[in-house]
Structure formats: C-alpha cells, structure tokens
N, CA, C and O atoms as a Tripos MOL2 file, in Angstrom:
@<TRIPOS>MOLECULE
protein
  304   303    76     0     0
PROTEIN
NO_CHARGES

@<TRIPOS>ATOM
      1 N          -5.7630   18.2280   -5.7750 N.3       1 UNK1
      2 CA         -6.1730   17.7660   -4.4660 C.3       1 UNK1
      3 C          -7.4730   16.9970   -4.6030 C.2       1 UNK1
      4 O          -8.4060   17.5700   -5.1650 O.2       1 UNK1
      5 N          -7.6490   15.6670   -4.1150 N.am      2 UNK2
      6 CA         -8.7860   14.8770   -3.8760 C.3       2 UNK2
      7 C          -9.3830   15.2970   -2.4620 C.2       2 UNK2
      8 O          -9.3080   16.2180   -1.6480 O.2       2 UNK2
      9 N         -10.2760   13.5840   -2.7300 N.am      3 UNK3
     10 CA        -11.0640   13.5730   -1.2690 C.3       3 UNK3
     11 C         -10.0810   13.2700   -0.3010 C.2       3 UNK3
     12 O         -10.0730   13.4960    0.9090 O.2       3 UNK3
     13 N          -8.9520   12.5210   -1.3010 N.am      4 UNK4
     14 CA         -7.8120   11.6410    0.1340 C.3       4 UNK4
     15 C          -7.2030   13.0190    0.8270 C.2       4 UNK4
     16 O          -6.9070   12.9040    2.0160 O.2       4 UNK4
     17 N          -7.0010   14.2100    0.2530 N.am      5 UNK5
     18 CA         -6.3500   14.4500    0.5310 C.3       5 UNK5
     19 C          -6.8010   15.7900    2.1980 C.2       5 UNK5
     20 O          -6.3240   16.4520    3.1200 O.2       5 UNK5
     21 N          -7.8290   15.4430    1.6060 N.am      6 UNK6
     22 CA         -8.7370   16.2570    3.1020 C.3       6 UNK6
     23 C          -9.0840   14.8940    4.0610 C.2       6 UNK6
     24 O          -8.4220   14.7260    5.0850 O.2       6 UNK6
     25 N          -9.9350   14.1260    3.7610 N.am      7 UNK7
     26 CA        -10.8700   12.9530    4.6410 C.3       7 UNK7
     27 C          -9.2080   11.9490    4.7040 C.2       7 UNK7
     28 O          -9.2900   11.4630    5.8320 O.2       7 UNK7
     29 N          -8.3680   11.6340    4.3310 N.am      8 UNK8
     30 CA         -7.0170   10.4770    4.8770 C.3       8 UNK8
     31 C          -7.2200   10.4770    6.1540 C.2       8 UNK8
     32 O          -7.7210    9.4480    6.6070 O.2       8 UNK8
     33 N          -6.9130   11.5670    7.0850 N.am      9 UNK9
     34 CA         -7.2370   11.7080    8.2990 C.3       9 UNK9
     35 C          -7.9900   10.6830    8.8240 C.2       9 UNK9
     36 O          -7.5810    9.5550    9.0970 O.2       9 UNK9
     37 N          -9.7080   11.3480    9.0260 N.am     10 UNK10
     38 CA        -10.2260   10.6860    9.4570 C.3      10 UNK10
     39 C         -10.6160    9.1260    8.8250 C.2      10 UNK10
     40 O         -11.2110    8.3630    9.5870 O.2      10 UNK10
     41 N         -10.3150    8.7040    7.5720 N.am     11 UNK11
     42 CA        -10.4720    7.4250    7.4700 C.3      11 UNK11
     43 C          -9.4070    6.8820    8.1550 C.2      11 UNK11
     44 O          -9.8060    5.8110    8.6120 O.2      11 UNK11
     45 N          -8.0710    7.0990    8.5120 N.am     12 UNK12
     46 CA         -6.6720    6.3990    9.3230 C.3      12 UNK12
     47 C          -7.3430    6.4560   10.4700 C.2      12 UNK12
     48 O          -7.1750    5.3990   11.0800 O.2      12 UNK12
     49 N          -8.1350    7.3200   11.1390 N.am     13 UNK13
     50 CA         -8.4180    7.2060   12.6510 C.3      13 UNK13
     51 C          -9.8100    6.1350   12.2870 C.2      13 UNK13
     52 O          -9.5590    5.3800   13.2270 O.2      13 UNK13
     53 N         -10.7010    5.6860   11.8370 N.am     14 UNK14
     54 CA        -11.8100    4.8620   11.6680 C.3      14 UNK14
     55 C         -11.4540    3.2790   11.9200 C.2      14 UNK14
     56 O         -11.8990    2.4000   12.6570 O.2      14 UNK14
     57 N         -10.3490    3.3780   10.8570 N.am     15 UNK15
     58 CA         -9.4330    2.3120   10.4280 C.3      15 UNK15
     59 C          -9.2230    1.9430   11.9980 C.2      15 UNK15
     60 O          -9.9370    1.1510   12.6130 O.2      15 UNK15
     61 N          -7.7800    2.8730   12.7070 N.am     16 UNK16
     62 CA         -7.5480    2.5670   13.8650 C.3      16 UNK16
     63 C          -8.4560    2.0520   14.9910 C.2      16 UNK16
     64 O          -8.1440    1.2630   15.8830 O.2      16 UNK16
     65 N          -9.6260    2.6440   14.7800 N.am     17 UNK17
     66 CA        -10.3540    2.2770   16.0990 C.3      17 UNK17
     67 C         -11.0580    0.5840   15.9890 C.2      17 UNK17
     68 O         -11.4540   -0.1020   16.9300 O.2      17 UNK17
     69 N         -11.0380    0.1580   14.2020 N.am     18 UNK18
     70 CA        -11.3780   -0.6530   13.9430 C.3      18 UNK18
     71 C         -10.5100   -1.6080   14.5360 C.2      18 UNK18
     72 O         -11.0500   -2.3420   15.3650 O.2      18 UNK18
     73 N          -9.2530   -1.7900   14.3120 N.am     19 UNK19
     74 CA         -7.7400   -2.2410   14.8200 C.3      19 UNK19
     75 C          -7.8620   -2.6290   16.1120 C.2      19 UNK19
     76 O          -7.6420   -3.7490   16.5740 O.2      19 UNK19
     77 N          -8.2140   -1.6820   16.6580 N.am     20 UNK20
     78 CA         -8.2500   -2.0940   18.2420 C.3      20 UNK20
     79 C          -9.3430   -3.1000   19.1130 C.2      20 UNK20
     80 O          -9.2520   -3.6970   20.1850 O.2      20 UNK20
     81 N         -10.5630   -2.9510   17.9400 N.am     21 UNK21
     82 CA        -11.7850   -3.5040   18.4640 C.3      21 UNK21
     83 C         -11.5450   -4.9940   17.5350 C.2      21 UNK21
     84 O         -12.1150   -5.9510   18.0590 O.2      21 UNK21
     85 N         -10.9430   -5.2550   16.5050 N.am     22 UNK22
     86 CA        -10.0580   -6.6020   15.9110 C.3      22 UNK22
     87 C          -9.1110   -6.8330   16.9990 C.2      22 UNK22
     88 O          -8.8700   -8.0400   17.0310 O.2      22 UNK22
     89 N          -8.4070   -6.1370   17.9940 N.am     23 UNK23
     90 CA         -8.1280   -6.6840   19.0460 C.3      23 UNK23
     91 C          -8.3980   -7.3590   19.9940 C.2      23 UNK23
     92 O          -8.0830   -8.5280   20.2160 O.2      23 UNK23
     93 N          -8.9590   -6.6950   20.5640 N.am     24 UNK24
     94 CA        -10.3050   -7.1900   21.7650 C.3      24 UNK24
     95 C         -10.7600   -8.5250   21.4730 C.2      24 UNK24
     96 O         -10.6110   -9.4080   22.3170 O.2      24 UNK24
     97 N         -11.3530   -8.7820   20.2520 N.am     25 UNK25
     98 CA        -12.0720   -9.5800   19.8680 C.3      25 UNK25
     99 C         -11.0130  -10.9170   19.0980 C.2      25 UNK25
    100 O         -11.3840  -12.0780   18.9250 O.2      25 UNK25
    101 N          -9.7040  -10.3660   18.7430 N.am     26 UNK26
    102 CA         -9.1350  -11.6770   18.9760 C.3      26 UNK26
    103 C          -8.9130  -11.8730   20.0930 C.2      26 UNK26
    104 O          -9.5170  -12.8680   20.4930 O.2      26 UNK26
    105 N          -7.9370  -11.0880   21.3010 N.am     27 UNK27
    106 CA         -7.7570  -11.8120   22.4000 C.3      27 UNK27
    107 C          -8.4450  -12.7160   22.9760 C.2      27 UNK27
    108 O          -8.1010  -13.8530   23.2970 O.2      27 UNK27
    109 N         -10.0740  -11.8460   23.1880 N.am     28 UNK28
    110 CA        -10.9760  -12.9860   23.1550 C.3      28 UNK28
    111 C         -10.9640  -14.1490   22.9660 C.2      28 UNK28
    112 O         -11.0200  -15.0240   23.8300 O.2      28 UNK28
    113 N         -10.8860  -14.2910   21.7640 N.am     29 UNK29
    114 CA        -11.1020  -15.4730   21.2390 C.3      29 UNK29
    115 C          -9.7420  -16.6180   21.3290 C.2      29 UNK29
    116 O          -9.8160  -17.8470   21.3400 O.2      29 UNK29
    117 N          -8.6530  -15.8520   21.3820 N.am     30 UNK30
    118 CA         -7.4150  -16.6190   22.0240 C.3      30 UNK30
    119 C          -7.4380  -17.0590   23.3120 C.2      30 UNK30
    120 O          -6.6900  -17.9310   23.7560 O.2      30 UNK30
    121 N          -8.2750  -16.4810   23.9200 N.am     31 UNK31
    122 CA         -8.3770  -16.9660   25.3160 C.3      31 UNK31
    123 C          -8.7840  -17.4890   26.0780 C.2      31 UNK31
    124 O          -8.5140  -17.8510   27.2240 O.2      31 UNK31
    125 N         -10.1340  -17.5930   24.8110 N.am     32 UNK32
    126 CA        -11.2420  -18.6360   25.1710 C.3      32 UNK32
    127 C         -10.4600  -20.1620   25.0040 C.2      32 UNK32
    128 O         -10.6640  -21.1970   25.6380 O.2      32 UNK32
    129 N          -9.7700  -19.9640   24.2190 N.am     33 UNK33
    130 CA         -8.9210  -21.3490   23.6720 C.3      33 UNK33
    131 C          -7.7430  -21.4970   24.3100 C.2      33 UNK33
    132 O          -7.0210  -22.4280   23.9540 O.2      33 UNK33
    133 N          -7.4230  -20.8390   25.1040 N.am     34 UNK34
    134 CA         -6.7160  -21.4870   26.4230 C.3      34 UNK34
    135 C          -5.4890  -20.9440   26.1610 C.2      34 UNK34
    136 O          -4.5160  -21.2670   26.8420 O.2      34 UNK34
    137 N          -5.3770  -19.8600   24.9180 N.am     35 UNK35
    138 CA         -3.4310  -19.7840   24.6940 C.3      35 UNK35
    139 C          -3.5110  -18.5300   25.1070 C.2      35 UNK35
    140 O          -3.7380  -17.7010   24.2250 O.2      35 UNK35
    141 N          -3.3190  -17.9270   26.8330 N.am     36 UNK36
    142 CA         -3.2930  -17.1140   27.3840 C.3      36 UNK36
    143 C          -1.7640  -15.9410   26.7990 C.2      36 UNK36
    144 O          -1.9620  -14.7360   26.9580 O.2      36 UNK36
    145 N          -0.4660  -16.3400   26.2170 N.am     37 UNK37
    146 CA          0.1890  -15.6910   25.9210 C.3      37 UNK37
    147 C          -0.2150  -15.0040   24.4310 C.2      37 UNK37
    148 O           0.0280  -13.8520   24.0700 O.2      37 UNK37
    149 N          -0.6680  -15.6990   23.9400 N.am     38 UNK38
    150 CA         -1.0350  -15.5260   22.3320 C.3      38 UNK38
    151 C          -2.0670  -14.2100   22.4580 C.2      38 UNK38
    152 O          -2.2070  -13.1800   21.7990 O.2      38 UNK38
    153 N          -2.5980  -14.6730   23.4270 N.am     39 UNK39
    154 CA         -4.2720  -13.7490   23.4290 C.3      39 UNK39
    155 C          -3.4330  -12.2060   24.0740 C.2      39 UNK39
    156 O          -3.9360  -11.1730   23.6320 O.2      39 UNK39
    157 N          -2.6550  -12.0830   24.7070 N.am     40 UNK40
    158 CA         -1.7240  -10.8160   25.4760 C.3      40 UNK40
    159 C          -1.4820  -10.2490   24.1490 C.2      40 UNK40
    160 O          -1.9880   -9.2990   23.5520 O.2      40 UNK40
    161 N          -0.4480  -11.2030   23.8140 N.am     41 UNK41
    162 CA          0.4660  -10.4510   22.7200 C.3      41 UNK41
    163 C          -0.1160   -9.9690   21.5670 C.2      41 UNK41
    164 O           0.3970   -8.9890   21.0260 O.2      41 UNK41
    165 N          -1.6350  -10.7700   20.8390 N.am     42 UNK42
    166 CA         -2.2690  -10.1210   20.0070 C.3      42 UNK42
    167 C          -2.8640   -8.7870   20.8490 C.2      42 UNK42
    168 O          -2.5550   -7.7200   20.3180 O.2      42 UNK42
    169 N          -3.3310   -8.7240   21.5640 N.am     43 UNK43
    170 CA         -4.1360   -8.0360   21.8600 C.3      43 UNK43
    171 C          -3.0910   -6.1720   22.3430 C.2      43 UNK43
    172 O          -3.4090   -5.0110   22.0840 O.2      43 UNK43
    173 N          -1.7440   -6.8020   23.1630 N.am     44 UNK44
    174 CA         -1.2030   -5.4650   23.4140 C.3      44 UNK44
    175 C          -0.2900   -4.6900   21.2650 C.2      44 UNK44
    176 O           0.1130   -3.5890   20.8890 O.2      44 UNK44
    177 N          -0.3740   -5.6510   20.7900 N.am     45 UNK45
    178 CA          0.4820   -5.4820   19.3650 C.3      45 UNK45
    179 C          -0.7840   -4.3620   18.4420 C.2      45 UNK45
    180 O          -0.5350   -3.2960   17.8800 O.2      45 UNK45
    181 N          -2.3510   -5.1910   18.5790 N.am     46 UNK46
    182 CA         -3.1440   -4.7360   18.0850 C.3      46 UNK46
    183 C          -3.4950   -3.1490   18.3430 C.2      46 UNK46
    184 O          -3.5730   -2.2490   17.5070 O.2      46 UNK46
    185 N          -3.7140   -3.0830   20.0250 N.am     47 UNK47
    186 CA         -4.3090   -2.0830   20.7170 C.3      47 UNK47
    187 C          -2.8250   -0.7660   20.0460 C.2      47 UNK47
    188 O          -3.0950    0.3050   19.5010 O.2      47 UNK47
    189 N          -1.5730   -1.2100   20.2720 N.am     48 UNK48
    190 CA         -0.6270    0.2350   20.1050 C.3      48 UNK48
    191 C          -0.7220    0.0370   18.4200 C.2      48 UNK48
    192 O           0.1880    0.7680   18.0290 O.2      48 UNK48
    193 N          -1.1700   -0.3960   17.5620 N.am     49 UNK49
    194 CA         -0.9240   -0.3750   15.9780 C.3      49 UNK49
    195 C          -2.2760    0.6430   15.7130 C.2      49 UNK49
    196 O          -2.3870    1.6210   14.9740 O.2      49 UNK49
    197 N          -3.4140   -0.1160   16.7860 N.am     50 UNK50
    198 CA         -4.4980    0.9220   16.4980 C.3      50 UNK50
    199 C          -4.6580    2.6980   17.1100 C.2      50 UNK50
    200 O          -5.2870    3.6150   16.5820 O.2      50 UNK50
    201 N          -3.9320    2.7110   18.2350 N.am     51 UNK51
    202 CA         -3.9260    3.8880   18.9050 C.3      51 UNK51
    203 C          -2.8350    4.4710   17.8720 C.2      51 UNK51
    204 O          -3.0550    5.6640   17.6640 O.2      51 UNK51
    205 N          -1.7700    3.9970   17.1950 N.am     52 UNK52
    206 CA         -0.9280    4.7450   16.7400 C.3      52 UNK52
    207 C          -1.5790    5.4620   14.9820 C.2      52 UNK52
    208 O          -1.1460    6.3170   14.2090 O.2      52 UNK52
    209 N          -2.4570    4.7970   14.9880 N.am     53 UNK53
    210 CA         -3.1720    5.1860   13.7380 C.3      53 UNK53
    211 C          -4.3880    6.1120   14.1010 C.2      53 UNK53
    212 O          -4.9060    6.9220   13.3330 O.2      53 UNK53
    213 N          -4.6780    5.9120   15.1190 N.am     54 UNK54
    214 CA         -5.6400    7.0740   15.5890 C.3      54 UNK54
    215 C          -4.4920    8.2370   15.9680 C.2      54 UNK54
    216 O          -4.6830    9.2400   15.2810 O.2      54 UNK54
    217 N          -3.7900    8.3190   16.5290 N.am     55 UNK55
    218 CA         -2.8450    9.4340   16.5290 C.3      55 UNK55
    219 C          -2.6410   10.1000   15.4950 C.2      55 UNK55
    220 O          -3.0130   11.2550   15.2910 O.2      55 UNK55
    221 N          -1.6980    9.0150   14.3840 N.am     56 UNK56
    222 CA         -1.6450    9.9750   13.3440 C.3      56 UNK56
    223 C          -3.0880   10.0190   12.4890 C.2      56 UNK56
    224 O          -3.6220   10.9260   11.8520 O.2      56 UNK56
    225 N          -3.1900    9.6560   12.5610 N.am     57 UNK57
    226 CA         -5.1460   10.4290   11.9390 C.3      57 UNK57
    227 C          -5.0250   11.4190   12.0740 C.2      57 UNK57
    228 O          -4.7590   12.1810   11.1450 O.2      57 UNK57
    229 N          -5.1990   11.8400   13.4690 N.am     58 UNK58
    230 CA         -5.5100   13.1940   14.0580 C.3      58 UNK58
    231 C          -4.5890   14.6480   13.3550 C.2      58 UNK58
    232 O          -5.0880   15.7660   13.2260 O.2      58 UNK58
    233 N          -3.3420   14.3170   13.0200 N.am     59 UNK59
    234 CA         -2.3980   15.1550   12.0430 C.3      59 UNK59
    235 C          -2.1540   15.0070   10.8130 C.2      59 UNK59
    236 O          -1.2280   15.4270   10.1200 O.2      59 UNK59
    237 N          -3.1960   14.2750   10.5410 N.am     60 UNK60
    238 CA         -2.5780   14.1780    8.7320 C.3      60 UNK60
    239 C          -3.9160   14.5610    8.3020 C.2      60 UNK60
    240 O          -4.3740   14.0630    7.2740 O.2      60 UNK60
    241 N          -4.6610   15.4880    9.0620 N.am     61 UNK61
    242 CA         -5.9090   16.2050    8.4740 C.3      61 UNK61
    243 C          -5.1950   17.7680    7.9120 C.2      61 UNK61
    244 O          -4.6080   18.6210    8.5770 O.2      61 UNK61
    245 N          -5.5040   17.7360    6.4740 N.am     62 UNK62
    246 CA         -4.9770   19.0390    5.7740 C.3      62 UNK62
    247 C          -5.6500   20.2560    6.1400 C.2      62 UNK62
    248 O          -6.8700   20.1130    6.2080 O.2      62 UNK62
    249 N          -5.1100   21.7160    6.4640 N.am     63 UNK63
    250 CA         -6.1500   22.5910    6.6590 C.3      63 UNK63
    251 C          -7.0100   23.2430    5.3350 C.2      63 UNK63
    252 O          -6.5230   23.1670    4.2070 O.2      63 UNK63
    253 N          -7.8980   23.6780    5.4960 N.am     64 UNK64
    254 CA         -8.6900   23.9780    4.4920 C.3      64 UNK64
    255 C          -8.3100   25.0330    4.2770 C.2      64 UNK64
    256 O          -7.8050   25.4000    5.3380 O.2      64 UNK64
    257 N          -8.2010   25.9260    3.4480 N.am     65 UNK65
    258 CA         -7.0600   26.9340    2.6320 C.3      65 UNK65
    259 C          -8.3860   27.8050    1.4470 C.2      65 UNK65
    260 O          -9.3120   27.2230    0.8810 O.2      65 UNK65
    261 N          -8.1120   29.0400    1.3810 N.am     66 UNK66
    262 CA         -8.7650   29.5670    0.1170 C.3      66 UNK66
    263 C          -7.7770   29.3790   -0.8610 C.2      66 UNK66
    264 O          -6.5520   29.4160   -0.7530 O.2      66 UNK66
    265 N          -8.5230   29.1620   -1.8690 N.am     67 UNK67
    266 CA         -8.0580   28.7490   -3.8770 C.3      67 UNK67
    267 C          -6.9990   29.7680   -3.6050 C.2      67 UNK67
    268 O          -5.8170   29.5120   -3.3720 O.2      67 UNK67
    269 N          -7.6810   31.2270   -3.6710 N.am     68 UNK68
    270 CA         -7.2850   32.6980   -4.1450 C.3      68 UNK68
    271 C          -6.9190   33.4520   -3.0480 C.2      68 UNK68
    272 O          -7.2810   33.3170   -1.8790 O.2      68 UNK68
    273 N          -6.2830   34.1320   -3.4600 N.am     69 UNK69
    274 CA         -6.1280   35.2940   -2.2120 C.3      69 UNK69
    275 C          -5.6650   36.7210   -2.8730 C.2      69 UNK69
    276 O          -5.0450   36.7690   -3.9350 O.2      69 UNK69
    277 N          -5.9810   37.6880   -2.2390 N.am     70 UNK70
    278 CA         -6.1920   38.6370   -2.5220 C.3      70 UNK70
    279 C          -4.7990   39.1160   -3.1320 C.2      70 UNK70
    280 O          -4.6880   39.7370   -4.1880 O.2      70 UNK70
    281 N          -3.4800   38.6250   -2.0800 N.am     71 UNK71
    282 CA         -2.1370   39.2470   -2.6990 C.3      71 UNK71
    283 C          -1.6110   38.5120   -3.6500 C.2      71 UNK71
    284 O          -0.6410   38.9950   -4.2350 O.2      71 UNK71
    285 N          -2.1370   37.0630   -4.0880 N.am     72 UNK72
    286 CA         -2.0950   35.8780   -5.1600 C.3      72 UNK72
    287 C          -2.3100   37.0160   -6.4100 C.2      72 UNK72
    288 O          -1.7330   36.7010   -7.4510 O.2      72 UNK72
    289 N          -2.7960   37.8400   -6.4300 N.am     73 UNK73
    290 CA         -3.6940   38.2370   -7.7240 C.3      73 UNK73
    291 C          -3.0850   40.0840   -8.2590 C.2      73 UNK73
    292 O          -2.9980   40.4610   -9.4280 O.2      73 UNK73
    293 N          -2.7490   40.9380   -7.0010 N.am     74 UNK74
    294 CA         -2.0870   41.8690   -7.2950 C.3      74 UNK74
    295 C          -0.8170   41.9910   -7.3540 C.2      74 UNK74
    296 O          -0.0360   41.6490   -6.4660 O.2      74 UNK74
    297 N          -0.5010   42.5470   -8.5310 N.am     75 UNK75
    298 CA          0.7840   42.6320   -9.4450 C.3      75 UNK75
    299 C           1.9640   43.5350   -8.5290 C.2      75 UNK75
    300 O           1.6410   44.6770   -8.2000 O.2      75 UNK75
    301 N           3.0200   43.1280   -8.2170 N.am     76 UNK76
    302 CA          3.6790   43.9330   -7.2540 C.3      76 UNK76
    303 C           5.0550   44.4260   -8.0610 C.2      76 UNK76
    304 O           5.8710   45.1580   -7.4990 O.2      76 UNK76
@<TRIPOS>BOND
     1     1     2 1
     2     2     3 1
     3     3     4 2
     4     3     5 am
     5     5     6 1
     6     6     7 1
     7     7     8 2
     8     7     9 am
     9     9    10 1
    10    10    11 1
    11    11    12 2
    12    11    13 am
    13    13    14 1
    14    14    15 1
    15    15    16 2
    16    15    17 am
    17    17    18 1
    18    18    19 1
    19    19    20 2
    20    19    21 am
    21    21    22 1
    22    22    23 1
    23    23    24 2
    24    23    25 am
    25    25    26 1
    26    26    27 1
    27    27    28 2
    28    27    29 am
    29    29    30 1
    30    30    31 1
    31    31    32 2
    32    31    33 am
    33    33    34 1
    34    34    35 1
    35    35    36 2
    36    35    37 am
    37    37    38 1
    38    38    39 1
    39    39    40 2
    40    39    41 am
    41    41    42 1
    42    42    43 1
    43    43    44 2
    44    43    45 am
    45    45    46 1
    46    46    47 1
    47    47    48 2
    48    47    49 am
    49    49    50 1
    50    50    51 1
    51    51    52 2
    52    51    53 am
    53    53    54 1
    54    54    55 1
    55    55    56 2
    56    55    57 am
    57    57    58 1
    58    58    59 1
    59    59    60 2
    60    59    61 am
    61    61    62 1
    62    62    63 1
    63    63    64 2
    64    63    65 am
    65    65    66 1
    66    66    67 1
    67    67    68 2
    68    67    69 am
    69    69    70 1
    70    70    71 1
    71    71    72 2
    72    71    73 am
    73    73    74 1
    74    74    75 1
    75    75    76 2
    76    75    77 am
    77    77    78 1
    78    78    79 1
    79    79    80 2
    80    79    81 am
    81    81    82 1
    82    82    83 1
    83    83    84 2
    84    83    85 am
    85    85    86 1
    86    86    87 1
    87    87    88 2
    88    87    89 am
    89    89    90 1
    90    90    91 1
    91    91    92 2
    92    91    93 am
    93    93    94 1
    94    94    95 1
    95    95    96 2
    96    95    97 am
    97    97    98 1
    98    98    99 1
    99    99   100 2
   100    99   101 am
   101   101   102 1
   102   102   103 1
   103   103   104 2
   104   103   105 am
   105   105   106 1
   106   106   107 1
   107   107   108 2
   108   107   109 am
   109   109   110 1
   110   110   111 1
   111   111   112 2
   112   111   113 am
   113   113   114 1
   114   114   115 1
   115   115   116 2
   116   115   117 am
   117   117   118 1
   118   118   119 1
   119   119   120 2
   120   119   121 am
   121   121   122 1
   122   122   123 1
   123   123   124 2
   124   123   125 am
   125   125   126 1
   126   126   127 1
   127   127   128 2
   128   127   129 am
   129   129   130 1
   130   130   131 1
   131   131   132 2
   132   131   133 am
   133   133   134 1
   134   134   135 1
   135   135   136 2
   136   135   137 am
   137   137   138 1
   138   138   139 1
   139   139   140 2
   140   139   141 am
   141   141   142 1
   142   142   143 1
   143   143   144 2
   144   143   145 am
   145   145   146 1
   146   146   147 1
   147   147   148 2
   148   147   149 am
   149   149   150 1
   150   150   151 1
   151   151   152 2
   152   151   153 am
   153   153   154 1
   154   154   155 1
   155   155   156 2
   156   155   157 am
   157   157   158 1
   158   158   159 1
   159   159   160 2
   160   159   161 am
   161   161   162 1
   162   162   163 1
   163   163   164 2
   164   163   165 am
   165   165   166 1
   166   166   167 1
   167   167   168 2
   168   167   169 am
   169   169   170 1
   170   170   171 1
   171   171   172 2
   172   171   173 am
   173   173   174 1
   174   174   175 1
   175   175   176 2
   176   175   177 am
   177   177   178 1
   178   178   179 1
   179   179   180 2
   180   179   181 am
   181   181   182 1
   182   182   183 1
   183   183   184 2
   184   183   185 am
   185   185   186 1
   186   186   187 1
   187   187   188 2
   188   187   189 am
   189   189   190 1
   190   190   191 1
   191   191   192 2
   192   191   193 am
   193   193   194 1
   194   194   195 1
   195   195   196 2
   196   195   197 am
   197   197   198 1
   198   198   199 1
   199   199   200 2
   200   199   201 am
   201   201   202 1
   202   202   203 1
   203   203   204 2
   204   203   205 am
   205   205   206 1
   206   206   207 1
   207   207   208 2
   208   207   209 am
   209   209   210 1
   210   210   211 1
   211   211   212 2
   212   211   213 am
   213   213   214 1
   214   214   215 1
   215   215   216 2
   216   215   217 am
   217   217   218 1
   218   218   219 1
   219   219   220 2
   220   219   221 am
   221   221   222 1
   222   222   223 1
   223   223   224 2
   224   223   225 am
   225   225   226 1
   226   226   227 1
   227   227   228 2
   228   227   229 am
   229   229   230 1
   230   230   231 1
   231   231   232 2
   232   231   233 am
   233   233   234 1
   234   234   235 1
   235   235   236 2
   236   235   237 am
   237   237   238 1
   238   238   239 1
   239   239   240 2
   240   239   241 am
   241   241   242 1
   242   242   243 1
   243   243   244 2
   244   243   245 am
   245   245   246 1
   246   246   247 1
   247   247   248 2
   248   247   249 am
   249   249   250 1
   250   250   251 1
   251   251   252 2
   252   251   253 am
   253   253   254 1
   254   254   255 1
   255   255   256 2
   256   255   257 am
   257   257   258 1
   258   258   259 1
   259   259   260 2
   260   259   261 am
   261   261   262 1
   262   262   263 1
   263   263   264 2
   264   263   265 am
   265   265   266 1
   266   266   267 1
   267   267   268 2
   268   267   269 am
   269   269   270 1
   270   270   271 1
   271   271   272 2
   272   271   273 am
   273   273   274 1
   274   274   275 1
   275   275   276 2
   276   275   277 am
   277   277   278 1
   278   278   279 1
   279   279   280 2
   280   279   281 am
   281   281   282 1
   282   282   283 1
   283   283   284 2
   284   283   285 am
   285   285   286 1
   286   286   287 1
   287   287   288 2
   288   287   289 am
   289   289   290 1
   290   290   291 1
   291   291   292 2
   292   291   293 am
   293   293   294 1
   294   294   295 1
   295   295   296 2
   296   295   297 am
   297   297   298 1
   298   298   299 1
   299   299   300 2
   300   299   301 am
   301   301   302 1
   302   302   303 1
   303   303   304 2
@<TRIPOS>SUBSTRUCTURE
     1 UNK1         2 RESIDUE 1 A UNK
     2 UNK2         6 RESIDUE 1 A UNK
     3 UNK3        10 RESIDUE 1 A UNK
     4 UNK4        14 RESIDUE 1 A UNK
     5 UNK5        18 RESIDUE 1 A UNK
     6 UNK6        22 RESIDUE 1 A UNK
     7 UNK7        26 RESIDUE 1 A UNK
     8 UNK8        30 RESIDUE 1 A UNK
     9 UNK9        34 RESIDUE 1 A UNK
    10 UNK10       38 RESIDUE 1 A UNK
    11 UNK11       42 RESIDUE 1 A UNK
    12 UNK12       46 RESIDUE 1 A UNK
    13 UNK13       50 RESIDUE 1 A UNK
    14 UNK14       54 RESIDUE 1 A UNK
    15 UNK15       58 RESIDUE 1 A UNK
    16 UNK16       62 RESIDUE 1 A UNK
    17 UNK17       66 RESIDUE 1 A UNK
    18 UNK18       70 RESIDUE 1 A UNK
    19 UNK19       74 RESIDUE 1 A UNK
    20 UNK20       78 RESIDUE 1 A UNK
    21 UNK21       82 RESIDUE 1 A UNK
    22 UNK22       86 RESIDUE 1 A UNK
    23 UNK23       90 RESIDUE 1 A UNK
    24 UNK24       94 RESIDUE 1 A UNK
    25 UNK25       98 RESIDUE 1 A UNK
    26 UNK26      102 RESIDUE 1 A UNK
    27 UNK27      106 RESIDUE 1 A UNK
    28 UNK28      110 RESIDUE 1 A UNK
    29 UNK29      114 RESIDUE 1 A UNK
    30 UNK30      118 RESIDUE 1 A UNK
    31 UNK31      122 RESIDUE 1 A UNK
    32 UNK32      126 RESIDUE 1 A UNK
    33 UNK33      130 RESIDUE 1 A UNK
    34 UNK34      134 RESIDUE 1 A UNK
    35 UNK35      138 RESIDUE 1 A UNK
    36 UNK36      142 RESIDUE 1 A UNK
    37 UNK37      146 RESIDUE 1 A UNK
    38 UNK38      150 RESIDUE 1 A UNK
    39 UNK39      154 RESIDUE 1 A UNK
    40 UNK40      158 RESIDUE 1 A UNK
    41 UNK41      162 RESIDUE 1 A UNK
    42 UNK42      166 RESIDUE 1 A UNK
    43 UNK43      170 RESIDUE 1 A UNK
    44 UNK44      174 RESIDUE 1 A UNK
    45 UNK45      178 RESIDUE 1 A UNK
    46 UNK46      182 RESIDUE 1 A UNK
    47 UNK47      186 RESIDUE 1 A UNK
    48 UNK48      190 RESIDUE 1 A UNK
    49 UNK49      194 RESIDUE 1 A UNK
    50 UNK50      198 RESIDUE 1 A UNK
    51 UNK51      202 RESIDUE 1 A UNK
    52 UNK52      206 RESIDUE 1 A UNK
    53 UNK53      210 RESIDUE 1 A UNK
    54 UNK54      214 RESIDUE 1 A UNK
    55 UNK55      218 RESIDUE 1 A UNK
    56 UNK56      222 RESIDUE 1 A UNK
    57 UNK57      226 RESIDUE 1 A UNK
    58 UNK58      230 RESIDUE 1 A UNK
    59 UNK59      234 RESIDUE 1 A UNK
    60 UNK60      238 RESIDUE 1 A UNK
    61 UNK61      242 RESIDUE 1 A UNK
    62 UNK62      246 RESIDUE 1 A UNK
    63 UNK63      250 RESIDUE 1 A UNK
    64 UNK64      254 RESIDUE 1 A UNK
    65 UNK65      258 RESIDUE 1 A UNK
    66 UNK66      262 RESIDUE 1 A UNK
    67 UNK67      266 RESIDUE 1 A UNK
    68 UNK68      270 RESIDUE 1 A UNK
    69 UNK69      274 RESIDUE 1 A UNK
    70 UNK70      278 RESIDUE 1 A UNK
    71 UNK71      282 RESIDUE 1 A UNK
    72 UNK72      286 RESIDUE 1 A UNK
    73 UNK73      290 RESIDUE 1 A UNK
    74 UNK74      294 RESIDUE 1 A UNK
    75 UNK75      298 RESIDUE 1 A UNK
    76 UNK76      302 RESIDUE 1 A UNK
C-alpha cells in the first residue's frame, strides 16, 4: 500500500473542483467571444465531469485499518 492508495481520494476531489473552476473560466471566455452555445456546452460538460469526480473522491478514500490484530496472531 502507497500514498495513492490512502490520499487517491482526496487528490480526485482537488482535481474535480479544479475541473469545474476550468469551467467557469472557459465559458467565460467563450462568451466573451460571442459563441453563446459553445460557452453552455463547455461549461454544463465541464461542471458534471467535475462534480462527478468530486463524488467519487469522496468513496475511493480507503479506511485506515490496523497492520495486526489480535486474532491475526493466535493460533486456533
């Protein structure tokens, strides 16, 4: 087990929120330039790619677990 395998989580949700705010900021900028459909469609494609990565973020955090355990070790 790595770092990915605890922190994946929250780097997929970082990622996502990044996604969404690369949204915003194209529509923006599509819209400033007059291509009002372009600027929608980036912007609603962006916003559910980023919420859907903040979602799964939120479940692909592993629980933290002891190494050992007590019945791991006595002989039955």
């Amino acid at each position: 087990m790595g770092w990915a395998s605890f922190e994946l989580g929250g780097l997929v949700r970082v990622l996502g929120v990044l996604v969404v705010l690369g949204g915003i900021v194209l529509a923006i900028y599509e819209f400033s330039l007059g291509n009002r459909t372009t600027a929608l469609v980036a912007f609603v494609a962006l916003l559910v790619l980023g919420l859907a990565m903040v979602s799964w973020g939120s479940y692909s955090r592993k629980q933290n677990t002891p190494i050992g355990r007590v019945d791991d070790v006595q002989g039955k």
